[in-house]
N, C-alpha and C positions, 0 to 999 in steps of 0.2 A: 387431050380428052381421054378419062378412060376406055378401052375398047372394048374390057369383057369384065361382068362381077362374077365373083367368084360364086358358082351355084349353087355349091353343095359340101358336103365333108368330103367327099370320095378326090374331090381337085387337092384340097388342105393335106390328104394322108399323102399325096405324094412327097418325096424325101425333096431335100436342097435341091435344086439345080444348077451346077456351074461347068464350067469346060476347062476340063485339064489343059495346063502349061503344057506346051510341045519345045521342046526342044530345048529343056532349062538347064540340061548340065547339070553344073552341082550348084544353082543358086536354087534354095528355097523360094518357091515364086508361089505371089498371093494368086490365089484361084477365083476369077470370072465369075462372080456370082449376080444372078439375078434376082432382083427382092420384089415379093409385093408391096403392094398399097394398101396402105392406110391414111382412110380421110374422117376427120369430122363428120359425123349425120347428127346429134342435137345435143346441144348444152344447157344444163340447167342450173340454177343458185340450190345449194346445199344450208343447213342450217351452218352458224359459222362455229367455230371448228373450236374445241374443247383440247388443252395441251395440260393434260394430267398425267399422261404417263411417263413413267422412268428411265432415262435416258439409258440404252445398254448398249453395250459394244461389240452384243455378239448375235447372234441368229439364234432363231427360235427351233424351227424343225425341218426335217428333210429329211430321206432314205437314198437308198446307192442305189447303185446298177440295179440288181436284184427286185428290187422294189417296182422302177420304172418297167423289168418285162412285163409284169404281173397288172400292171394298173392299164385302165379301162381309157378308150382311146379320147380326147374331150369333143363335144360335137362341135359344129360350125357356131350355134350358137352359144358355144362355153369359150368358145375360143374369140368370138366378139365380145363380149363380158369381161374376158379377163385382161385382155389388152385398151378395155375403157379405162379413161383415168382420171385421179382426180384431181383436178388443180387447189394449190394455197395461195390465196395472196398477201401480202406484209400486213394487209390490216386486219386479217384474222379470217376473212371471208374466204367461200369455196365454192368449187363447181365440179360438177359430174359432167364430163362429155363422152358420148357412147360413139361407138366410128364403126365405118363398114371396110371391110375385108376384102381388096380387087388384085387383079393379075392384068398384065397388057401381054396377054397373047403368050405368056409364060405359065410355068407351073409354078405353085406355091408351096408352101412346107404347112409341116403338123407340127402341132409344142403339145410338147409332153408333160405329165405330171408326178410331181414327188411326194414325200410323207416325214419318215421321223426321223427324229437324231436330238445328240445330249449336247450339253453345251463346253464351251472351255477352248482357248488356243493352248496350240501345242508346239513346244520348239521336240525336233526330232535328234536326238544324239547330241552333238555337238552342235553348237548356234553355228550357224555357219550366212546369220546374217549381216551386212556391211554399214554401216553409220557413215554416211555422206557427208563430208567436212571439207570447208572451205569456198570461199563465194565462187572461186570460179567452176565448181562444181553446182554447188545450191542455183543458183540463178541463171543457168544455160541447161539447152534441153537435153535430155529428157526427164532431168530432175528437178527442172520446175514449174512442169507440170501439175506437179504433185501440191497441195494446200490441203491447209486444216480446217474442219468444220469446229463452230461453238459450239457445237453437241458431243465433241470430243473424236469424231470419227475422220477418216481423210476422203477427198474427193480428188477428181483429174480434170483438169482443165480442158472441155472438147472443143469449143469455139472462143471467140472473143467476149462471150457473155455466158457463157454457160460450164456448168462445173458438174460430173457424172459422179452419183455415190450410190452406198446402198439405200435402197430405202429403210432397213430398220432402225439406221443410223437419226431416220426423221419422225417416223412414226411404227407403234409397234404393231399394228395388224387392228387397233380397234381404235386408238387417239394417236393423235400429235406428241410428241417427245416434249417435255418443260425446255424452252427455250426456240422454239420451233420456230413462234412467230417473230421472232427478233434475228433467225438467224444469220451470220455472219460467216464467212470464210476468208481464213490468215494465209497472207501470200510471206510468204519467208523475206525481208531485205535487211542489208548490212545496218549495224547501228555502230556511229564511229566516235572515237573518241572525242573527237571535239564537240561533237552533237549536232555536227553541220554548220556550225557559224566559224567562221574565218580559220584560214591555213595559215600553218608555222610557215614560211619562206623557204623552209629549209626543208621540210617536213611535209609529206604528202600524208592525206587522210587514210590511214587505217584502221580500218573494221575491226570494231572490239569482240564483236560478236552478232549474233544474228537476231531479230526480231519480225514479229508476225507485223503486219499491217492489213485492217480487215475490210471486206467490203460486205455492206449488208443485201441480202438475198431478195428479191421482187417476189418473185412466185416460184412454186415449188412443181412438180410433177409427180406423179406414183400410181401405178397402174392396177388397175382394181382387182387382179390376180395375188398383189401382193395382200392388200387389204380384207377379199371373199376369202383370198385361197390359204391366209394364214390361222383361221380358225378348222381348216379343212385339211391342212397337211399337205395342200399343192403351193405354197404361199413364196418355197425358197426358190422355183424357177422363176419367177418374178421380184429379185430381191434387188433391186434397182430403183434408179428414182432420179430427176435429171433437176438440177435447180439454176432459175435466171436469177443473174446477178441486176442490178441496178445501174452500174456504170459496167462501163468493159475496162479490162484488168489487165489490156496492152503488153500479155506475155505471148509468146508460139503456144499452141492448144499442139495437143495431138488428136490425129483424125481417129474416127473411130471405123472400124469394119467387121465383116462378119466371118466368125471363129471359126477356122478350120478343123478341120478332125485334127486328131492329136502325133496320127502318123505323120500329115503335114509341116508340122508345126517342125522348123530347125533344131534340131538334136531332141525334138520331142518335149522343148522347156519353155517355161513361161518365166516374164519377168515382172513383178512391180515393188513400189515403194511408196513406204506412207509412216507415221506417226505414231508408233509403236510408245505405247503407256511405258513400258518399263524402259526406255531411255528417251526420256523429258528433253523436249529441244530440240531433237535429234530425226533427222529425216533417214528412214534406215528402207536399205536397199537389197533384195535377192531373187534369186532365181533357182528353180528346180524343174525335175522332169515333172510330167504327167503319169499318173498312174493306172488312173480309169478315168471314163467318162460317158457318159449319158448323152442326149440331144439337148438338155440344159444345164446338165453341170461338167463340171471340170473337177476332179479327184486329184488331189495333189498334197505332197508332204514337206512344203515351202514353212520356213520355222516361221511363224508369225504372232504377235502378241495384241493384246485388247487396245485400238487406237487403227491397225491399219486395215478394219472395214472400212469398205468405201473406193479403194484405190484399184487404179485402172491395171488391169493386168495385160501388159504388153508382148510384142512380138515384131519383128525386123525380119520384112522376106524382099524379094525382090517383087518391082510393078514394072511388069514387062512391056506394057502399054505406054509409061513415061523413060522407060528404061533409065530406073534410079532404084534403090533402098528406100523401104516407105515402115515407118514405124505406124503399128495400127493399135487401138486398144481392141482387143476382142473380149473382154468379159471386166466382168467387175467381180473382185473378190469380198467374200464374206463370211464366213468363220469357217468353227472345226463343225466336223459330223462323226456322227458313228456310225458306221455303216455295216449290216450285217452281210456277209456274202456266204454263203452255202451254209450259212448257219453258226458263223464265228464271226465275234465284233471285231474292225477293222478301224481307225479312227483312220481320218485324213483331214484339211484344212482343203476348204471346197471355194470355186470360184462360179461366180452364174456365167453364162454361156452369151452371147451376143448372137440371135439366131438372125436367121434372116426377117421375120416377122417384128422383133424386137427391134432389128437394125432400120428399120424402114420406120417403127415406133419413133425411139429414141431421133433419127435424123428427121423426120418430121417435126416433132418440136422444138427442133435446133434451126430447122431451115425456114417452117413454114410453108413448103409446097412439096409436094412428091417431084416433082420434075429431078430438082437435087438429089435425089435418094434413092435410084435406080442400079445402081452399080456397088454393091459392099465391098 
Protein backbone atom coordinates (compact mmCIF):
# COMPACT_ATOMS: atom_id res chain seq x y z
CA UNK A 1 0.00 0.00 0.00
CA UNK A 2 1.30 3.28 -0.60
CA UNK A 3 2.47 5.14 2.58
CA UNK A 4 2.83 8.75 1.67
CA UNK A 5 1.71 10.92 -1.72
CA UNK A 6 3.83 13.05 -2.78
CA UNK A 7 2.50 16.71 -1.38
CA UNK A 8 3.86 19.17 -3.17
CA UNK A 9 6.78 20.38 -5.70
CA UNK A 10 9.39 21.17 -2.90
CA UNK A 11 9.45 16.69 -2.35
CA UNK A 12 9.80 16.48 -6.56
CA UNK A 13 12.78 19.22 -6.51
CA UNK A 14 14.64 16.96 -4.54
CA UNK A 15 17.57 15.34 -6.74
CA UNK A 16 17.85 11.11 -7.34
CA UNK A 17 18.37 9.41 -4.27
CA UNK A 18 20.63 6.33 -4.35
CA UNK A 19 23.52 4.95 -2.07
CA UNK A 20 26.98 4.90 -3.23
CA UNK A 21 28.80 1.26 -3.86
CA UNK A 22 31.28 0.79 -0.84
CA UNK A 23 33.96 -1.01 -1.33
CA UNK A 24 33.76 -1.56 -5.47
CA UNK A 25 37.50 -1.58 -6.32
CA UNK A 26 37.65 -1.08 -9.83
CA UNK A 27 34.21 -2.66 -10.85
CA UNK A 28 31.86 0.00 -12.20
CA UNK A 29 28.93 -0.85 -9.90
CA UNK A 30 25.21 -0.04 -10.69
CA UNK A 31 24.14 2.59 -7.84
CA UNK A 32 20.97 1.66 -5.42
CA UNK A 33 18.39 3.67 -6.53
CA UNK A 34 15.21 4.41 -5.34
CA UNK A 35 12.22 5.33 -7.76
CA UNK A 36 8.82 6.69 -7.24
CA UNK A 37 5.43 5.58 -8.06
CA UNK A 38 3.42 5.99 -10.43
CA UNK A 39 -0.28 4.64 -10.52
CA UNK A 40 -3.22 5.05 -12.87
CA UNK A 41 -6.04 7.72 -11.32
CA UNK A 42 -8.53 7.75 -14.54
CA UNK A 43 -8.70 6.69 -18.13
CA UNK A 44 -10.68 7.88 -20.69
CA UNK A 45 -11.61 6.99 -24.63
CA UNK A 46 -9.99 9.67 -26.94
CA UNK A 47 -11.45 10.41 -30.31
CA UNK A 48 -9.70 7.44 -32.53
CA UNK A 49 -6.45 8.42 -33.71
CA UNK A 50 -5.76 10.17 -37.19
CA UNK A 51 -2.06 8.60 -38.87
CA UNK A 52 -1.42 11.44 -41.36
CA UNK A 53 1.80 12.34 -40.58
CA UNK A 54 5.26 11.52 -42.10
CA UNK A 55 7.19 9.00 -41.01
CA UNK A 56 10.90 10.79 -39.90
CA UNK A 57 13.73 9.46 -38.60
CA UNK A 58 14.92 12.05 -36.68
CA UNK A 59 13.70 14.53 -33.77
CA UNK A 60 12.27 17.61 -33.78
CA UNK A 61 13.63 20.05 -31.16
CA UNK A 62 15.63 20.35 -28.09
CA UNK A 63 18.62 22.70 -26.41
CA UNK A 64 21.80 21.73 -24.29
CA UNK A 65 22.96 22.21 -21.14
CA UNK A 66 22.74 25.97 -21.29
CA UNK A 67 19.28 25.99 -21.98
CA UNK A 68 18.11 23.60 -19.21
CA UNK A 69 20.10 26.19 -16.44
CA UNK A 70 17.93 29.03 -17.63
CA UNK A 71 14.37 27.08 -17.80
CA UNK A 72 11.79 27.39 -15.34
CA UNK A 73 11.34 24.56 -12.83
CA UNK A 74 7.81 22.32 -13.93
CA UNK A 75 5.28 22.30 -11.11
CA UNK A 76 3.98 19.10 -9.47
CA UNK A 77 1.11 19.50 -11.68
CA UNK A 78 3.29 19.77 -15.08
CA UNK A 79 5.04 17.04 -13.97
CA UNK A 80 1.68 14.80 -13.60
CA UNK A 81 0.56 15.98 -17.23
CA UNK A 82 3.51 15.16 -18.65
CA UNK A 83 4.15 11.79 -17.48
CA UNK A 84 0.17 10.89 -18.60
CA UNK A 85 -0.01 8.85 -21.45
CA UNK A 86 -1.61 7.94 -24.24
CA UNK A 87 -2.39 4.58 -25.21
CA UNK A 88 -2.92 3.14 -29.18
CA UNK A 89 -4.53 0.12 -29.76
CA UNK A 90 -4.26 -2.06 -33.39
CA UNK A 91 -7.67 -0.95 -34.16
CA UNK A 92 -7.06 2.46 -34.41
CA UNK A 93 -8.71 3.53 -31.02
CA UNK A 94 -7.07 5.48 -27.87
CA UNK A 95 -6.89 6.53 -24.45
CA UNK A 96 -5.68 9.21 -22.09
CA UNK A 97 -4.78 7.92 -18.76
CA UNK A 98 -3.69 10.60 -16.14
CA UNK A 99 -1.77 8.96 -12.97
CA UNK A 100 -0.61 10.38 -9.64
CA UNK A 101 2.90 10.85 -8.47
CA UNK A 102 3.86 8.87 -4.75
CA UNK A 103 7.01 8.18 -2.77
CA UNK A 104 7.10 5.19 0.13
CA UNK A 105 8.93 6.96 2.53
CA UNK A 106 11.67 7.95 0.03
CA UNK A 107 12.52 11.18 -1.70
CA UNK A 108 11.56 11.57 -5.34
CA UNK A 109 13.21 13.46 -8.25
CA UNK A 110 12.49 16.68 -10.46
CA UNK A 111 12.49 16.25 -14.61
CA UNK A 112 13.62 18.87 -16.29
CA UNK A 113 12.76 20.80 -19.46
CA UNK A 114 14.48 21.41 -22.86
CA UNK A 115 13.92 23.54 -26.19
CA UNK A 116 15.64 23.83 -29.61
CA UNK A 117 17.86 22.21 -31.96
CA UNK A 118 18.39 21.50 -36.01
CA UNK A 119 18.06 18.47 -37.45
CA UNK A 120 20.53 15.85 -39.37
CA UNK A 121 22.76 12.68 -38.07
CA UNK A 122 26.27 13.12 -37.90
CA UNK A 123 29.12 10.63 -38.43
CA UNK A 124 32.16 12.51 -36.54
CA UNK A 125 35.75 12.08 -38.46
CA UNK A 126 36.13 8.70 -39.42
CA UNK A 127 33.02 6.10 -39.12
CA UNK A 128 34.17 4.38 -36.51
CA UNK A 129 30.90 2.36 -36.53
CA UNK A 130 30.89 -1.69 -36.69
CA UNK A 131 28.34 -3.77 -38.87
CA UNK A 132 27.48 -7.03 -37.03
CA UNK A 133 27.79 -10.02 -39.22
CA UNK A 134 27.15 -13.49 -38.90
CA UNK A 135 24.40 -15.41 -36.97
CA UNK A 136 26.33 -16.24 -34.06
CA UNK A 137 26.51 -12.76 -33.48
CA UNK A 138 22.89 -11.51 -34.84
CA UNK A 139 20.95 -13.87 -32.83
CA UNK A 140 22.68 -14.03 -29.12
CA UNK A 141 22.64 -11.29 -26.68
CA UNK A 142 23.29 -8.38 -26.68
CA UNK A 143 22.58 -7.98 -30.26
CA UNK A 144 19.50 -9.34 -30.53
CA UNK A 145 17.92 -7.33 -28.72
CA UNK A 146 18.07 -4.95 -31.18
CA UNK A 147 14.68 -5.17 -33.96
CA UNK A 148 13.30 -3.06 -36.69
CA UNK A 149 10.15 -1.02 -36.59
CA UNK A 150 7.95 -0.73 -39.95
CA UNK A 151 8.20 2.97 -39.59
CA UNK A 152 11.73 2.36 -40.42
CA UNK A 153 13.25 3.18 -36.84
CA UNK A 154 14.84 0.53 -34.27
CA UNK A 155 13.59 -0.64 -30.91
CA UNK A 156 15.12 -2.80 -27.86
CA UNK A 157 13.54 -5.68 -26.72
CA UNK A 158 12.84 -4.94 -22.65
CA UNK A 159 10.53 -7.88 -21.61
CA UNK A 160 8.97 -10.96 -23.32
CA UNK A 161 6.30 -8.72 -25.04
CA UNK A 162 7.43 -5.44 -25.00
CA UNK A 163 9.84 -3.44 -27.43
CA UNK A 164 11.25 0.36 -26.04
CA UNK A 165 11.63 3.15 -28.90
CA UNK A 166 11.42 6.64 -29.57
CA UNK A 167 8.36 7.96 -29.61
CA UNK A 168 8.92 10.18 -32.88
CA UNK A 169 9.71 7.15 -34.57
CA UNK A 170 5.49 6.69 -33.81
CA UNK A 171 4.05 9.85 -33.73
CA UNK A 172 5.21 13.28 -34.54
CA UNK A 173 4.02 15.49 -31.56
CA UNK A 174 0.39 16.23 -33.18
CA UNK A 175 -0.67 12.61 -35.18
CA UNK A 176 0.29 9.14 -35.57
CA UNK A 177 3.10 8.31 -38.22
CA UNK A 178 1.29 6.55 -41.69
CA UNK A 179 1.68 3.10 -40.82
CA UNK A 180 1.36 3.39 -37.08
CA UNK A 181 -1.83 1.32 -36.84
CA UNK A 182 -0.51 -1.63 -38.63
CA UNK A 183 2.59 -1.60 -36.87
CA UNK A 184 5.00 -4.39 -36.95
CA UNK A 185 8.63 -5.17 -35.65
CA UNK A 186 11.49 -7.42 -37.55
CA UNK A 187 13.30 -9.74 -35.49
CA UNK A 188 16.49 -10.70 -37.62
CA UNK A 189 16.71 -14.87 -38.43
CA UNK A 190 18.89 -16.96 -40.74
CA UNK A 191 17.09 -17.73 -44.10
CA UNK A 192 18.92 -20.88 -45.52
CA UNK A 193 19.45 -22.24 -48.60
CA UNK A 194 17.27 -24.89 -48.85
CA UNK A 195 14.36 -22.77 -47.55
CA UNK A 196 13.94 -25.28 -44.73
CA UNK A 197 12.67 -28.32 -46.39
CA UNK A 198 14.87 -31.34 -46.39
CA UNK A 199 18.91 -31.67 -45.69
CA UNK A 200 21.60 -32.83 -48.18
CA UNK A 201 23.00 -36.12 -45.89
CA UNK A 202 25.99 -34.67 -46.37
CA UNK A 203 25.42 -31.23 -46.00
CA UNK A 204 24.12 -29.29 -42.93
CA UNK A 205 21.94 -26.09 -43.56
CA UNK A 206 23.72 -22.93 -44.11
CA UNK A 207 22.50 -19.50 -43.78
CA UNK A 208 22.34 -17.76 -46.92
CA UNK A 209 21.68 -14.64 -45.22
CA UNK A 210 19.51 -13.03 -42.82
CA UNK A 211 15.86 -12.00 -42.90
CA UNK A 212 13.46 -9.93 -40.77
CA UNK A 213 10.44 -12.03 -39.38
CA UNK A 214 7.65 -9.42 -38.06
CA UNK A 215 5.30 -9.45 -35.15
CA UNK A 216 2.46 -7.02 -35.19
CA UNK A 217 2.28 -4.46 -32.32
CA UNK A 218 -1.23 -4.59 -29.78
CA UNK A 219 -0.91 -1.29 -28.38
CA UNK A 220 1.30 1.47 -28.16
CA UNK A 221 2.43 3.80 -25.27
CA UNK A 222 3.67 7.66 -25.45
CA UNK A 223 3.75 10.04 -22.65
CA UNK A 224 1.96 13.15 -22.98
CA UNK A 225 5.22 15.38 -22.39
CA UNK A 226 6.16 14.11 -25.72
CA UNK A 227 2.79 14.92 -27.40
CA UNK A 228 2.01 18.78 -25.04
CA UNK A 229 5.70 19.27 -24.68
CA UNK A 230 6.67 18.94 -28.52
CA UNK A 231 4.77 21.95 -29.73
CA UNK A 232 6.40 23.71 -26.61
CA UNK A 233 10.15 22.77 -26.97
CA UNK A 234 10.11 20.37 -23.63
CA UNK A 235 8.88 17.46 -26.09
CA UNK A 236 12.73 15.78 -26.49
CA UNK A 237 12.99 14.75 -22.57
CA UNK A 238 10.03 12.71 -23.27
CA UNK A 239 11.23 11.21 -26.62
CA UNK A 240 10.31 7.68 -25.74
CA UNK A 241 7.36 5.40 -26.15
CA UNK A 242 7.06 1.65 -25.11
CA UNK A 243 5.10 -0.74 -27.58
CA UNK A 244 3.24 -4.29 -26.70
CA UNK A 245 3.67 -6.89 -29.03
CA UNK A 246 0.78 -9.44 -29.65
CA UNK A 247 2.55 -12.76 -29.09
CA UNK A 248 5.96 -12.71 -27.01
CA UNK A 249 9.00 -12.97 -29.29
CA UNK A 250 10.75 -15.87 -26.94
CA UNK A 251 14.32 -13.80 -27.23
CA UNK A 252 16.51 -12.68 -23.78
CA UNK A 253 15.02 -8.60 -23.43
CA UNK A 254 17.52 -6.65 -21.64
CA UNK A 255 16.46 -5.09 -18.31
CA UNK A 256 16.13 -1.64 -18.27
CA UNK A 257 17.44 0.81 -15.33
CA UNK A 258 18.05 4.15 -14.13
CA UNK A 259 20.92 6.19 -15.92
CA UNK A 260 23.75 7.08 -14.04
CA UNK A 261 25.61 10.31 -14.06
CA UNK A 262 28.13 10.17 -16.71
CA UNK A 263 31.16 10.02 -14.24
CA UNK A 264 29.72 6.71 -13.25
CA UNK A 265 29.16 5.23 -16.30
CA UNK A 266 32.65 2.69 -17.25
CA UNK A 267 35.19 4.67 -19.02
CA UNK A 268 32.41 7.37 -19.23
CA UNK A 269 30.73 5.42 -22.70
CA UNK A 270 27.68 4.39 -23.88
CA UNK A 271 26.88 1.68 -26.20
CA UNK A 272 24.13 0.78 -28.69
CA UNK A 273 22.99 -0.69 -31.94
CA UNK A 274 20.29 -0.40 -34.51
CA UNK A 275 19.44 -0.12 -38.31
CA UNK A 276 21.28 2.65 -39.66
CA UNK A 277 19.58 3.65 -43.45
CA UNK A 278 22.73 3.88 -45.06
CA UNK A 279 23.82 0.15 -44.76
CA UNK A 280 20.47 -1.74 -45.54
CA UNK A 281 20.49 -5.19 -43.75
CA UNK A 282 22.92 -4.50 -41.59
CA UNK A 283 22.70 -4.26 -37.80
CA UNK A 284 25.45 -1.77 -36.92
CA UNK A 285 27.03 -1.38 -33.54
CA UNK A 286 29.16 1.42 -31.50
CA UNK A 287 30.18 3.00 -28.79
CA UNK A 288 31.52 6.50 -27.48
CA UNK A 289 32.22 8.59 -24.48
CA UNK A 290 29.72 11.16 -23.17
CA UNK A 291 30.37 14.67 -23.49
CA UNK A 292 27.79 16.61 -21.64
CA UNK A 293 24.73 16.00 -19.98
CA UNK A 294 21.56 17.31 -18.52
CA UNK A 295 19.01 15.42 -16.02
CA UNK A 296 17.28 14.20 -19.33
CA UNK A 297 19.75 14.14 -21.81
CA UNK A 298 22.81 12.48 -22.74
CA UNK A 299 25.34 14.65 -25.12
CA UNK A 300 27.31 12.29 -27.12
CA UNK A 301 29.34 12.30 -30.49
CA UNK A 302 28.40 8.34 -31.30
CA UNK A 303 28.58 8.25 -35.45
CA UNK A 304 25.03 7.39 -36.21
CA UNK A 305 22.65 7.57 -39.21
CA UNK A 306 18.73 8.13 -40.03
CA UNK A 307 17.28 4.31 -38.90
CA UNK A 308 19.00 3.94 -35.53
CA UNK A 309 16.44 6.18 -33.41
CA UNK A 310 14.80 4.24 -31.29
CA UNK A 311 17.74 1.91 -29.90
CA UNK A 312 18.48 1.13 -26.40
CA UNK A 313 21.56 2.65 -25.38
CA UNK A 314 23.46 0.42 -23.09
CA UNK A 315 25.94 0.00 -20.21
CA UNK A 316 27.59 -3.11 -18.30
CA UNK A 317 28.40 -2.40 -14.42
CA UNK A 318 28.55 -4.67 -11.88
CA UNK A 319 25.11 -5.64 -9.39
CA UNK A 320 26.66 -5.92 -6.26
CA UNK A 321 23.52 -7.24 -4.60
CA UNK A 322 23.43 -10.53 -7.28
CA UNK A 323 27.18 -10.20 -7.47
CA UNK A 324 27.23 -10.67 -11.31
CA UNK A 325 27.65 -8.11 -14.47
CA UNK A 326 24.10 -6.85 -15.33
CA UNK A 327 23.77 -5.20 -18.80
CA UNK A 328 21.00 -2.30 -18.26
CA UNK A 329 19.38 0.05 -21.03
CA UNK A 330 19.52 3.54 -19.47
CA UNK A 331 18.38 5.77 -22.12
CA UNK A 332 16.99 5.51 -25.57
CA UNK A 333 18.62 7.33 -28.20
CA UNK A 334 17.28 9.82 -30.60
CA UNK A 335 19.07 12.14 -32.97
CA UNK A 336 21.48 15.00 -33.52
CA UNK A 337 21.04 18.54 -31.85
CA UNK A 338 22.57 21.75 -31.91
CA UNK A 339 23.42 22.98 -29.08
CA UNK A 340 24.53 26.40 -28.27
CA UNK A 341 26.97 26.65 -25.27
CA UNK A 342 28.43 30.15 -24.23
CA UNK A 343 27.20 31.26 -27.36
CA UNK A 344 28.83 28.91 -30.12
CA UNK A 345 26.91 26.10 -31.98
CA UNK A 346 28.14 22.65 -30.87
CA UNK A 347 26.30 19.61 -32.65
CA UNK A 348 26.13 16.30 -30.80
CA UNK A 349 23.92 13.18 -31.41
CA UNK A 350 21.75 13.14 -27.98
CA UNK A 351 20.21 10.19 -26.15
CA UNK A 352 17.03 10.71 -23.71
CA UNK A 353 17.94 10.01 -20.19
CA UNK A 354 16.07 6.94 -18.23
CA UNK A 355 15.29 9.08 -15.03
CA UNK A 356 14.07 7.73 -12.11
CA UNK A 357 10.28 9.03 -12.68
CA UNK A 358 10.48 7.61 -16.20
CA UNK A 359 12.12 4.38 -14.97
CA UNK A 360 9.12 3.62 -12.60
CA UNK A 361 6.89 5.15 -15.89
CA UNK A 362 8.21 2.81 -18.42
CA UNK A 363 8.38 -0.45 -15.79
CA UNK A 364 4.90 0.14 -14.81
CA UNK A 365 3.73 -0.62 -18.15
CA UNK A 366 5.90 -3.40 -18.64
CA UNK A 367 4.96 -4.85 -15.24
CA UNK A 368 1.62 -3.71 -14.38
CA UNK A 369 2.18 -3.04 -10.54
CA UNK A 370 4.56 -0.79 -8.86
CA UNK A 371 5.62 -3.58 -6.49
CA UNK A 372 8.14 -4.63 -9.39
CA UNK A 373 9.57 -1.36 -9.99
CA UNK A 374 11.08 -0.08 -6.71
CA UNK A 375 14.61 -0.72 -7.35
CA UNK A 376 16.26 0.95 -10.98
Amino acid sequence: MVEARVPALCVLLCLVSYVEPQNTHWKPTWPNYKVPVILPQSTFDLDKAHFDAIPRLDVASACGPECHKHSPMPTFDELKEYMSYETLYSNGSRTMTEVGIYVLGNRAESERSGGKSRRKRQIYGSDSRFSIFGKDFLLNYPFSTSVKLSTGCTGTLVAEKHVLTAAHCIHDGKSYVKGAQKLRVGFLKPKYKDGGKGLNQTNSRIPEKMKFQWIRVKRTHVPKGWIKGNANDIGMDYDYALLELKKPHKRKFMMIGVSPSGRQLPGGRIHFSGYDNDRPGNLVYRFCEIKDETYDLLYQQCDAQPGASGSGVYVRMWKRQKQKWERKIIGIFSGHQWVDKNGVPHDFNVAVRITPLKYAQICFWIKGNYIDCRDG
